[in-house]
C-alpha positions as CSV (number, residue, x, y, z in Angstrom):
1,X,99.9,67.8,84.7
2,X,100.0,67.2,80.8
3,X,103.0,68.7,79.7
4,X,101.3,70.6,76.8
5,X,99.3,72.0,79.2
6,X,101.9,73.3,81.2
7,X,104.2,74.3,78.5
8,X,101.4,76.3,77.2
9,X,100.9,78.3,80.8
10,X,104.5,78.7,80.7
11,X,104.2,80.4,77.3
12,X,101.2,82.5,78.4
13,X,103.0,83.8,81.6
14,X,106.5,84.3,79.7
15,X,104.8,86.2,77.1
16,X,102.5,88.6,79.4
17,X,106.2,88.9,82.2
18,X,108.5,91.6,80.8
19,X,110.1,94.6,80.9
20,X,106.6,96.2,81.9
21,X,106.5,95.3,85.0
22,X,109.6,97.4,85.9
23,X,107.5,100.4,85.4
24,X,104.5,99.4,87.2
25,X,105.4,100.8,90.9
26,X,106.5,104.2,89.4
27,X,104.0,104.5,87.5
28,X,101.1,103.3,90.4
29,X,103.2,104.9,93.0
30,X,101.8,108.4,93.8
31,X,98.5,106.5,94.2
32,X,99.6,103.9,96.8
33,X,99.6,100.2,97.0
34,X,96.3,99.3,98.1
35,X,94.9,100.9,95.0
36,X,97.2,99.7,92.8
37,X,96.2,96.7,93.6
38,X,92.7,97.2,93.1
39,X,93.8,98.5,89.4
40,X,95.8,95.4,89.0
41,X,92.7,93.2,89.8
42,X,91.0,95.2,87.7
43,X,93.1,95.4,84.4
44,X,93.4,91.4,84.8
45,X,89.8,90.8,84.7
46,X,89.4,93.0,81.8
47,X,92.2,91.5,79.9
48,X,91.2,88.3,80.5
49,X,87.9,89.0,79.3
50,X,89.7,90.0,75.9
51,X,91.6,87.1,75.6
52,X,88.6,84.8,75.7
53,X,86.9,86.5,73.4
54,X,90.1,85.9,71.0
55,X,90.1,82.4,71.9
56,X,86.4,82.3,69.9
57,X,87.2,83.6,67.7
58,X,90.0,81.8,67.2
59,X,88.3,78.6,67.2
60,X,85.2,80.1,64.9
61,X,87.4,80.6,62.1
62,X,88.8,77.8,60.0
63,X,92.0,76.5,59.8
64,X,95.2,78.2,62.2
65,X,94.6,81.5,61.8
66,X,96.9,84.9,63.3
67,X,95.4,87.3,64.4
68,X,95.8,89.5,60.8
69,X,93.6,86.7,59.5
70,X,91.4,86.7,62.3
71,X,90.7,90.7,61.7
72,X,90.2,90.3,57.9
73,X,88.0,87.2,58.2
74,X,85.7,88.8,60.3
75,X,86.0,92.8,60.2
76,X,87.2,92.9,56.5
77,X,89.8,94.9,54.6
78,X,89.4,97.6,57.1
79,X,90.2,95.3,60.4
80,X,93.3,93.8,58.2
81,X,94.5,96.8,58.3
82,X,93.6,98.4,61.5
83,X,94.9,95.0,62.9
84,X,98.3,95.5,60.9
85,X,99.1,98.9,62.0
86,X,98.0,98.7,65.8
87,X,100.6,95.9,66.0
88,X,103.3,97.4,64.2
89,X,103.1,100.5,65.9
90,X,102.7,98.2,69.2
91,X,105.6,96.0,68.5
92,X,107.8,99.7,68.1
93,X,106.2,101.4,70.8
94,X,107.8,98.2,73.3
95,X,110.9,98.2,71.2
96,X,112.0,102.0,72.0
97,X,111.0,101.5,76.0
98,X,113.3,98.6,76.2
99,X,115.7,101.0,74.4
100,X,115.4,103.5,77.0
101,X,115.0,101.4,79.7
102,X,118.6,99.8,79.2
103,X,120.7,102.7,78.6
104,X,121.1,103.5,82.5
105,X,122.1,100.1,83.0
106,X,124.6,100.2,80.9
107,X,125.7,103.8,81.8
108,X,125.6,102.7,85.5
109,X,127.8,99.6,84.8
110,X,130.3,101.9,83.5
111,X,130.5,104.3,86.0
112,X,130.4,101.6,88.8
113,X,133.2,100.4,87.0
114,X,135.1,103.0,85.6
115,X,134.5,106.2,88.0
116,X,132.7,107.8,85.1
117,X,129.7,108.1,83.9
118,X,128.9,108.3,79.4
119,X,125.8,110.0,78.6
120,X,122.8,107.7,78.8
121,X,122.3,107.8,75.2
122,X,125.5,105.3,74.6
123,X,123.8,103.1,76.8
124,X,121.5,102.2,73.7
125,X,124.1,101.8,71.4
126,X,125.6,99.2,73.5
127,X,122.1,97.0,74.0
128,X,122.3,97.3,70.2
129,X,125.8,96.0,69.6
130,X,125.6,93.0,72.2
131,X,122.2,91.9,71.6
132,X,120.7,93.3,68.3
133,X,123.3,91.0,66.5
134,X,121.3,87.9,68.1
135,X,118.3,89.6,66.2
136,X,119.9,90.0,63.0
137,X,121.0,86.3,63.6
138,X,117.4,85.0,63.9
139,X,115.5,83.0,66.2
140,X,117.7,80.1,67.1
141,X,120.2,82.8,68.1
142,X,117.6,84.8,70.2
143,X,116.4,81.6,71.5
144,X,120.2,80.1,72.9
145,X,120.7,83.7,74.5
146,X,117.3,84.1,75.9
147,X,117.1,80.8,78.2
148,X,120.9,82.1,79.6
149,X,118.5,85.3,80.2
150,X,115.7,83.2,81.6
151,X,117.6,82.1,84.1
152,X,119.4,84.5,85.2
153,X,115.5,86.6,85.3
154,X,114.2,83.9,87.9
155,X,116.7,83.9,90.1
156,X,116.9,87.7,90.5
157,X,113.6,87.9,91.2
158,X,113.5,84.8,93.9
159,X,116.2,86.6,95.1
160,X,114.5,89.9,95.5
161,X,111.0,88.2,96.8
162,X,113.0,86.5,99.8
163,X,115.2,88.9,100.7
164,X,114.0,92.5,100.6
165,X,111.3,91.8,102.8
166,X,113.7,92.6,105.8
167,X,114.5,96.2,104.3
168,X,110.9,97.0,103.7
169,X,109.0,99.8,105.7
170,X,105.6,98.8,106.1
171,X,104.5,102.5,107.2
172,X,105.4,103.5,103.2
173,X,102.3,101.3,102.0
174,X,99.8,103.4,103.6
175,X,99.5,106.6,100.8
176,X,96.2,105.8,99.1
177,X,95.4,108.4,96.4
178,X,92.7,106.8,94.0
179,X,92.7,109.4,91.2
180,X,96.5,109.3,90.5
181,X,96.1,105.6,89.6
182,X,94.0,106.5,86.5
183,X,97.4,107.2,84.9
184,X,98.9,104.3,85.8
185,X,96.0,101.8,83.8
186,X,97.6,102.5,80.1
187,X,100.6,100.7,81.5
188,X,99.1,97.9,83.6
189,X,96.8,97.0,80.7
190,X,100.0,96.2,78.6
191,X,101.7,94.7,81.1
192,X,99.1,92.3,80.9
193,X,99.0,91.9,77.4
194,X,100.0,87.8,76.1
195,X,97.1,87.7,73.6
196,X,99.7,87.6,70.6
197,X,99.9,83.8,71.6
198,X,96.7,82.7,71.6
199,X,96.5,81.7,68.3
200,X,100.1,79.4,68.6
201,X,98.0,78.0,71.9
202,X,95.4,77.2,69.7
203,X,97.3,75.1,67.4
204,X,99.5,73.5,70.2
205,X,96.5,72.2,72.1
206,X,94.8,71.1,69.4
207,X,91.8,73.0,69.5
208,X,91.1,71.9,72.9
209,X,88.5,74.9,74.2
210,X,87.8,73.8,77.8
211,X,92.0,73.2,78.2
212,X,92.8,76.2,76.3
213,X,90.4,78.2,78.9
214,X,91.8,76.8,81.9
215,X,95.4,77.5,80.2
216,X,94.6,81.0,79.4
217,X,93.6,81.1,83.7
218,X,96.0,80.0,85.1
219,X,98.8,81.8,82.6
220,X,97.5,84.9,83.8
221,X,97.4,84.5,87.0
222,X,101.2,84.0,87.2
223,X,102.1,87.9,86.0
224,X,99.1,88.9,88.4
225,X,100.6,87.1,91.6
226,X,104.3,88.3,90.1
227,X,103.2,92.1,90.0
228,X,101.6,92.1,93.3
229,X,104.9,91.1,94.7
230,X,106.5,93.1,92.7
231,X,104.7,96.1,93.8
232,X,105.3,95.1,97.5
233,X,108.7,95.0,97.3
234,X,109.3,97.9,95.8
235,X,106.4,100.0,97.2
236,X,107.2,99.1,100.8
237,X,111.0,100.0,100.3
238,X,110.7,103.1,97.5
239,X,109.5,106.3,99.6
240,X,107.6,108.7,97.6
241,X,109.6,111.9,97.7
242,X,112.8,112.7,98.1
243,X,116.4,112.6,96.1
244,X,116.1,109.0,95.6
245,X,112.4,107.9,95.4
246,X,109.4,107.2,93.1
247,X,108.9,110.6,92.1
248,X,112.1,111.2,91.1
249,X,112.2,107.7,89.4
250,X,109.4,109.4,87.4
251,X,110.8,112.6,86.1
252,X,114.1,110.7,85.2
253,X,112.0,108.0,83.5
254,X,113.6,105.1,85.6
255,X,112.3,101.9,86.3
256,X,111.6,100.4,89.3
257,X,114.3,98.9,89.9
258,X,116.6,101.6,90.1
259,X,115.7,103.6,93.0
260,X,115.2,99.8,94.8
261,X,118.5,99.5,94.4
262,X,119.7,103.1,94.8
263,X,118.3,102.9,98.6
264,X,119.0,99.3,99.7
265,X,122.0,99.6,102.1
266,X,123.4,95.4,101.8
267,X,125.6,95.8,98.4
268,X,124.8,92.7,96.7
269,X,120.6,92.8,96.5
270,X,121.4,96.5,95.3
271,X,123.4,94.3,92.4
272,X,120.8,91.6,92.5
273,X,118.2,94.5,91.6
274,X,120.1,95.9,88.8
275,X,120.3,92.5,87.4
276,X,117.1,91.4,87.5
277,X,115.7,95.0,85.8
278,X,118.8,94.1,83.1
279,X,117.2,90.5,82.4
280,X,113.5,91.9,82.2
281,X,114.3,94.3,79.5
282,X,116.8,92.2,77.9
283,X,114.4,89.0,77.6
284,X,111.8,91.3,76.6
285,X,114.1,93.6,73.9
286,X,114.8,90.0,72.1
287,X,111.4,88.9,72.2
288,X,109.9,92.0,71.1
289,X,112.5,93.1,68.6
290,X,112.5,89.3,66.9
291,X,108.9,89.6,66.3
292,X,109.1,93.1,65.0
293,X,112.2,92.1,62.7
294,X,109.8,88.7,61.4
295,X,106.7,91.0,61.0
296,X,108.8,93.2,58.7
297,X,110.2,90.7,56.6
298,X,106.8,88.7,56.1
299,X,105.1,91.8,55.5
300,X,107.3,93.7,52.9
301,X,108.5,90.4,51.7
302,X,112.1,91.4,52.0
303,X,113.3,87.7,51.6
304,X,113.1,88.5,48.2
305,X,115.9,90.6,48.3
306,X,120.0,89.9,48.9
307,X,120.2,92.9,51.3
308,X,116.9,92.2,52.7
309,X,118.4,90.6,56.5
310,X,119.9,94.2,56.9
311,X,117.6,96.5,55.7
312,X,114.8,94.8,58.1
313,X,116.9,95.1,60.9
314,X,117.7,98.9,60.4
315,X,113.7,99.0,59.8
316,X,113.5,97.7,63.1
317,X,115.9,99.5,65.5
318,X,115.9,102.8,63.3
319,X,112.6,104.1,64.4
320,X,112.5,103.3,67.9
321,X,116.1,104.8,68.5
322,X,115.2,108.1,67.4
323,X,112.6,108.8,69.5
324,X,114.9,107.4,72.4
325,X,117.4,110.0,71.7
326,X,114.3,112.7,70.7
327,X,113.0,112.0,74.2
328,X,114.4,111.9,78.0
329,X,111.6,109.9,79.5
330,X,111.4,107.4,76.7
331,X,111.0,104.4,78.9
332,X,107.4,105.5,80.8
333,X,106.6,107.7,77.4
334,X,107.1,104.9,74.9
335,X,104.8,102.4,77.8
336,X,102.0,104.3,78.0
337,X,102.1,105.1,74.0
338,X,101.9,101.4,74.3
339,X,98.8,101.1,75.9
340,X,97.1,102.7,73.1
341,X,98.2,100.2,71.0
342,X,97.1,97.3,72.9
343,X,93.6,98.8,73.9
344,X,93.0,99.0,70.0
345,X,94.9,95.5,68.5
346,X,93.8,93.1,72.2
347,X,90.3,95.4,73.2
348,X,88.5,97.1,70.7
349,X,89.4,94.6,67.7
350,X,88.5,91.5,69.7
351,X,85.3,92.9,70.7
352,X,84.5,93.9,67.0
353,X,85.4,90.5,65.9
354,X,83.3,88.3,68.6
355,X,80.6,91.3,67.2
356,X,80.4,88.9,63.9
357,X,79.8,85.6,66.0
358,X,76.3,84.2,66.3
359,X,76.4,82.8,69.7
360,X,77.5,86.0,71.2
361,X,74.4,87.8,69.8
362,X,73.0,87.3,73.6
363,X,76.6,88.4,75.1
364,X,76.6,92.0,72.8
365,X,76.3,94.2,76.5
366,X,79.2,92.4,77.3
367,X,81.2,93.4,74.1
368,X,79.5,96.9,74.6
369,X,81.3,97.1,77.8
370,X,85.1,96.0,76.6
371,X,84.7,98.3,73.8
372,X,84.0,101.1,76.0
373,X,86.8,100.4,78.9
374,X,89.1,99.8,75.7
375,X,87.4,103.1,74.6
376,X,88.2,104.8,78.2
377,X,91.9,103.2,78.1
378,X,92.7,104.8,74.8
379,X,91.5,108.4,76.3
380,X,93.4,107.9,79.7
381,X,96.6,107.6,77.6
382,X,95.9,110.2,75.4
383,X,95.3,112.4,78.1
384,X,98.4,111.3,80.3
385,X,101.1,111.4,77.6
């Protein structure tokens, strides 16, 4: 296998893999496994779809072009800034979930430790003073830290796939409740949302459409293949109700992983499942954050300034703490805000855009339809949040 081509699934799959996924069986819980695996099938077809229609336009447009570019090429002053906001206010939306998402880690590391258990709001504080000073560092400080991170995220999770198996309880994959998934599709959709790359695949491969296609396959099959797992696991070990379960994962805006390791009985996958929900966010928090720092910093042009390094960086963690500290359940909240986000910036602008193309003048019902699941997206989250 070409090692472009590789490295560029790798780079598809990394991207779309994050701290996302932690939510998904909470979220897709009360409706069962079965259909959230149907949603899951679903939501990868659709984003898929999306990320095609990126790729051309991608390649219509001259030279290496972002996706700001892209939208003011195409849609005009109006999709510049449409595309500007959606992303900034995506980019903030992930940054204050991976806030709330690692407090309890921390919080539970403490009292583990220490017999005692802070407040969950020092638990941000923390994540910000061990890893936002790799942000304020910049990316080759993120990078060193994040391949430590990588690792440590793989073998957590091949740890997890091979050996809770033997604690599952197959009887707890039968609930089947179709309309409680509608809440969960806000999330899933972002979960699957790499798109931001397309344009640095573009340039890696050279332009190469028929190996960018089979790239952009192949990369998004990984997080579908990893979720499904993922859902397995924890679905088939997570009962629904009770003191420690999905539901009440949900009202205390918990992950995943945290009633998985609540309930498992053998000590260290317990540990192993704390671990791996501490890489996800972590990975993901340095990822996200980084970009949101850069996007700041190109966009207000703070390099001009002395003081600029710092005042981007309080830009950037500012926000997204307050509303962690404004609200309990900021981890799911802050996801599904998300989705709004990414139905506008990866469905309806990318529709819009291939809009302008001639050769999909025959392909318009096909647009028609993205716009109106991005459309129908938007409205679920509005209505569940």
């Amino acid at each position: 296998m070409n090692n472009r081509f590789f490295g560029g699934i790798l780079l598809v799959a990394g991207t779309a893999i994050g701290a996302g996924m932690l939510a998904l069986p909470v979220i897709s819980g009360f409706a069962g496994f079965w259909p959230a695996v149907l949603a899951l099938l679903v939501c990868w077809a659709f984003m898929f779809t999306t990320a095609w229609l990126i790729l051309d336009v991608n390649l219509a447009v001259p030279g290496d072009a972002n996706m700001i570019s892209m939208a003011s090429r195409t849609l005009g002053a109006a999709g510049r800034w449409v595309c500007w906001g959606s992303y900034l206010l995506l980019l903030y939306s992930l940054t204050a979930a991976y806030l709330a998402g690692s407090a309890p880690l921390f919080t539970g590391a403490v009292e583990a430790l220490g017999g005692f258990r802070p407040p969950d709001w020092v638990g941000c504080f923390v994540l910000l003073g061990l890893f936002g000073l790799f942000v304020y560092l910049g990316t080759r400080s993120v990078d060193r830290i994040n391949r430590v991170l990588m690792f440590g995220l793989l073998f957590s999770y091949v740890a997890l796939v091979v050996f809770v198996p033997s604690h599952m309880d197959i009887s707890l994959l039968s609930t089947v409740n179709f309309p409680a998934m509608w809440v969960a599709v806000p999330v899933i959709v972002t979960s699957f949302g790499f798109h931001i790359i397309i344009p640095t695949l573009v340039t890696y491969l050279h332009h190469d459409k028929r190996k960018l296609r089979q790239t952009i396959l192949v990369g998004s099959l990984v997080p579908l293949i990893v979720y499904l797992l993922w859902e397995l696991l924890v679905l088939g070990t997570v009962p629904l109700n009770g003191p420690v379960s999905l539901t009440s994962a949900w009202e205390l805006g918990e992950s995943g992983a945290q009633p998985l390791a609540a309930i498992l009985q053998t000590p260290w996958i317990a540990t192993t499942a704390s671990l791996f929900s501490f890489f996800a966010i972590i990975t993901s928090f340095l990822g996200v954050s980084l970009s949101l720092s850069d996007f700041l910093g190109d966009g207000l042009k703070m390099h001009r300034f002395s003081w600029g390094r710092e005042a981007v960086c309080l830009m950037t963690f500012v926000p997204p703490l307050v509303f962690v500290l404004t609200y309990q359940r900021g981890f799911m909240l802050a996801l599904q805000y998300a989705g709004i986000f990414v139905a506008v910036l990866l469905g309806v602008l990318p529709a819009l855009m291939a809009w302008t193309l001639p050769h999909y003048r025959n392909r318009r019902w096909l647009l028609g339809v993205v716009l109106l699941v991005s459309l129908g997206v938007i409205g679920l989250d509005v209505c569940s949040s």
